[in-house]
C-alpha positions, 0 to 999 in steps of 0.5 A: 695444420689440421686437415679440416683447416685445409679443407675449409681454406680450399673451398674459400678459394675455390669458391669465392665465398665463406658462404658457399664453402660453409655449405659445401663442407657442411659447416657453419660460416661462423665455424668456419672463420673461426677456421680460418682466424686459427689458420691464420694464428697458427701460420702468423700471418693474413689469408686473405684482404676482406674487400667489402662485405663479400668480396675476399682476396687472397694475400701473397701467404694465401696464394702460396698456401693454395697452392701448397693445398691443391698438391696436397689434395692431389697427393691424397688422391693418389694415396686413395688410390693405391690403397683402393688398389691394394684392396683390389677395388678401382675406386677414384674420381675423374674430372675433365673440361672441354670445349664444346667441339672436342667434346661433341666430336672428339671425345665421347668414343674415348670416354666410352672406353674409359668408362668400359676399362673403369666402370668404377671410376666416377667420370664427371665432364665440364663443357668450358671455354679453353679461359675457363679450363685454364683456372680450372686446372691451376685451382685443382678442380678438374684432373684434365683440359683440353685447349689449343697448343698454342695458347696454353700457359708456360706453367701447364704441362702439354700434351699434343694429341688431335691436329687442327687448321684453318677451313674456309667451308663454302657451297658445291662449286663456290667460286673460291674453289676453283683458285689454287691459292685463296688470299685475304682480298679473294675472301672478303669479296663474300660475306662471313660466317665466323665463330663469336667474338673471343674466340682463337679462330676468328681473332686470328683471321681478323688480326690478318685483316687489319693487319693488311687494312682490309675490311670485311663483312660477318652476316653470321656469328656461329660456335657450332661447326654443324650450324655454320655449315648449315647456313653455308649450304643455304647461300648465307656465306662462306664459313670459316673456323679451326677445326680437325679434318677429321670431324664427320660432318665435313664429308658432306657432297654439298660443301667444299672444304679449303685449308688456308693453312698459308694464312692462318698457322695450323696448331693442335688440340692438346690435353693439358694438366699441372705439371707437378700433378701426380697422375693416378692409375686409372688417370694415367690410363685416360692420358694413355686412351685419348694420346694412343687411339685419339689420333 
């Protein structure tokens, strides 16, 4: 196979479209599939199921020949790399997605070492949702994510790093402060402010509520830890998210902080990649930076 032929068939893929990769490998679309027509010759087989006139799938063959791209993408990363280290340069390409939260709170200090240790290393980050950072990963677009222990894929390799739990956020005194043991029906008895919907935190907290057949009431749906707890110190309600402990914007005089861990199972924000990825040098040095001085 030749390596342009690799290259095109990957961005398809990746991209969805002859039209995109065309443009993104600066070839022309016709070029292009006759690319893939040769590919396909050579390998005695069919790609992809053309669906209408632009929508694509790819068959069984094309999955695996995927797959078989995106290792081999990665090992050509690799080989850059030690040869840019023989040369005595440090070049290479980092490429990570997080979360808004792990990126607003966790990650920037760590980042900042990297880029000191790496100046030459080009950093690009990507603000996903975990769903999103998953297929990310599996297609090869990014080296890095970050997402909950507890519901990355079996397929992926995990590597625990920041401890998180369930937080009740609620105003100085607070009635709910002042019992040692906070239920489901204690907090219903006030309005919520929760994450949107499709989010871990607030599907587990209502999986518990409807397992027990209670209802509830969200006067506020907020992502943004920072604007819950600004709505909370004005009386809104009482907030609720999955957060680390750690996060600066909890140390504040004018809001309590609760763990119901007894109700909603503590996890960890883990740092996740393929597992036959082969990891660069400069890679494994920002595994090393966010697993040593991130906890």
């Amino acid at each position: 196979m030749e390596w342009q032929k690799i290259i095109g068939f990957y961005n398809i893929v990746r991209l969805g479209s002859f039209t995109k990769a065309s443009e993104a490998i600066f070839r022309t679309q016709p070029a292009l599939s006759l690319q893939i027509k040769s590919l396909e010759n050579e390998l005695g087989c069919q790609l992809f199921e053309r669906i209408g006139k632009r929508r694509i799938k790819l068959t069984l063959a094309g999955e695996i020949l995927f797959q078989y791209c995106v290792k081999t993408l990665d090992q050509q990363k690799q080989l850059i790399d030690e040869l840019n280290k023989i040369k005595g340069s440090a070049l290479g390409h980092l490429r990570m997605a997080a979360p808004f939260f792990s990126l607003y709170y966790l990650l920037l200090p760590l980042l900042e070492t990297f880029k000191q240790q790496f100046p030459e290393i080009e950093i690009t980050i990507l603000d996903r949702p975990v769903h999103n950072i998953i297929k990310l990963i599996r297609d090869g677009d990014i080296d890095f994510g970050i997402s909950m222990k507890s519901i990355v894929p079996k397929d992926l390799a995990i590597f625990p790093w920041e401890k998180i739990e369930g937080l009740l956020i609620m105003p100085k005194g607070h009635p709910l402060s002042k019992l040692r043991n906070i239920n489901l029906r204690d907090i219903i008895n006030y309005p919520l402010i929760l994450p949107p919907k499709g989010y871990i935190g607030r599907m587990r907290l209502e999986e518990k509520f409807e397992k027990e057949g209670i209802n509830y009431r969200i006067v506020m749906e907020s992502s943004n830890i920072d604007l819950t707890i600004n709505y909370v110190k004005k009386g809104f309600g009482i907030g609720f998210a999955i957060v680390s402990r750690n996060i600066p914007v909890l140390n504040q005089k004018a809001i309590e902080i609760i763990p119901i861990n007894h109700l909603i199972q503590e996890d960890r924000i883990a740092i996740i990649i393929r597992k036959d990825k082969v990891l660069a040098s400069y890679e494994k040095a920002f595994l090393d930076i966010i697993l040593t001085f991130g906890k």
